[in-house]
C-alpha positions in Angstrom: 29.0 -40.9 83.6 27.8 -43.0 80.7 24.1 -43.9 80.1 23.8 -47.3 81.8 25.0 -45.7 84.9 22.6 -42.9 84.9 19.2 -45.1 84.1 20.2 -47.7 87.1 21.1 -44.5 89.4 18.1 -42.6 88.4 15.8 -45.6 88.5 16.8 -46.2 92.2 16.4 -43.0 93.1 13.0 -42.9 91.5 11.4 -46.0 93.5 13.3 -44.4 96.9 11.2 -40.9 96.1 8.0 -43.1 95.1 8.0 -44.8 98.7 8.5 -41.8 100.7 5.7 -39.9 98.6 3.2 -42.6 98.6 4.2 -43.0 102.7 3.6 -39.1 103.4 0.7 -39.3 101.5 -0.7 -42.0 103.4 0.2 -40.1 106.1 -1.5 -37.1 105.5 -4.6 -38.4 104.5 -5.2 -39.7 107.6 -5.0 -36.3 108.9 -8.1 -35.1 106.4 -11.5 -34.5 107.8 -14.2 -37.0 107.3 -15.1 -35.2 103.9 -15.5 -37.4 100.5 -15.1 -34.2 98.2 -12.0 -32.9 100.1 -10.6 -37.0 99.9 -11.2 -36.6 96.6 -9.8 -33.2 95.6 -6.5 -34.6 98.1 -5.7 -38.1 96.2 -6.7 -35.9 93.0 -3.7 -33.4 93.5 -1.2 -35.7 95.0 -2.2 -38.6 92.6 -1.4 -36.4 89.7 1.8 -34.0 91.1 4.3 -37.2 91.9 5.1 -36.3 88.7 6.4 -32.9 88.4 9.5 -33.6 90.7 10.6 -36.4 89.0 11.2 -34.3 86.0 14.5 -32.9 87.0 15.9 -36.3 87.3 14.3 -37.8 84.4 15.8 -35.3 81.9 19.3 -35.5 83.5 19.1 -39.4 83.1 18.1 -38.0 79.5 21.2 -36.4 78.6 23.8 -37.5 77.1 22.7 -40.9 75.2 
């Protein structure tokens, strides 16, 4: 599969992960008890970990060029 190929792929299947975390986050949260440190401490956690399975896919659309 040659690069092009790989980047669109990858960069669809990057904004389809994107929605469904942002949607189950929005979910969740409104699930959380009426608690500004544990709001916090949620949107801290899942605003920084959207990345870490993304990484997978970003190094195979990596490979190869």
């Amino acid at each position: 599969m040659n690069g092009r190929l790989k980047s669109f792929l990858g960069g669809i299947a990057i904004l389809v992960f994107l929605l469904a975390y942002v949607s189950a986050a929005v979910a969740l949260a409104d699930h959380l008890p009426d608690n500004q440190i544990a709001r916090l401490a949620f949107f801290a956690v899942v605003g920084l970990a959207w990345g870490v399975p993304l990484i997978p896919l970003l190094s195979w659309m990596a490979k190869g060029r």
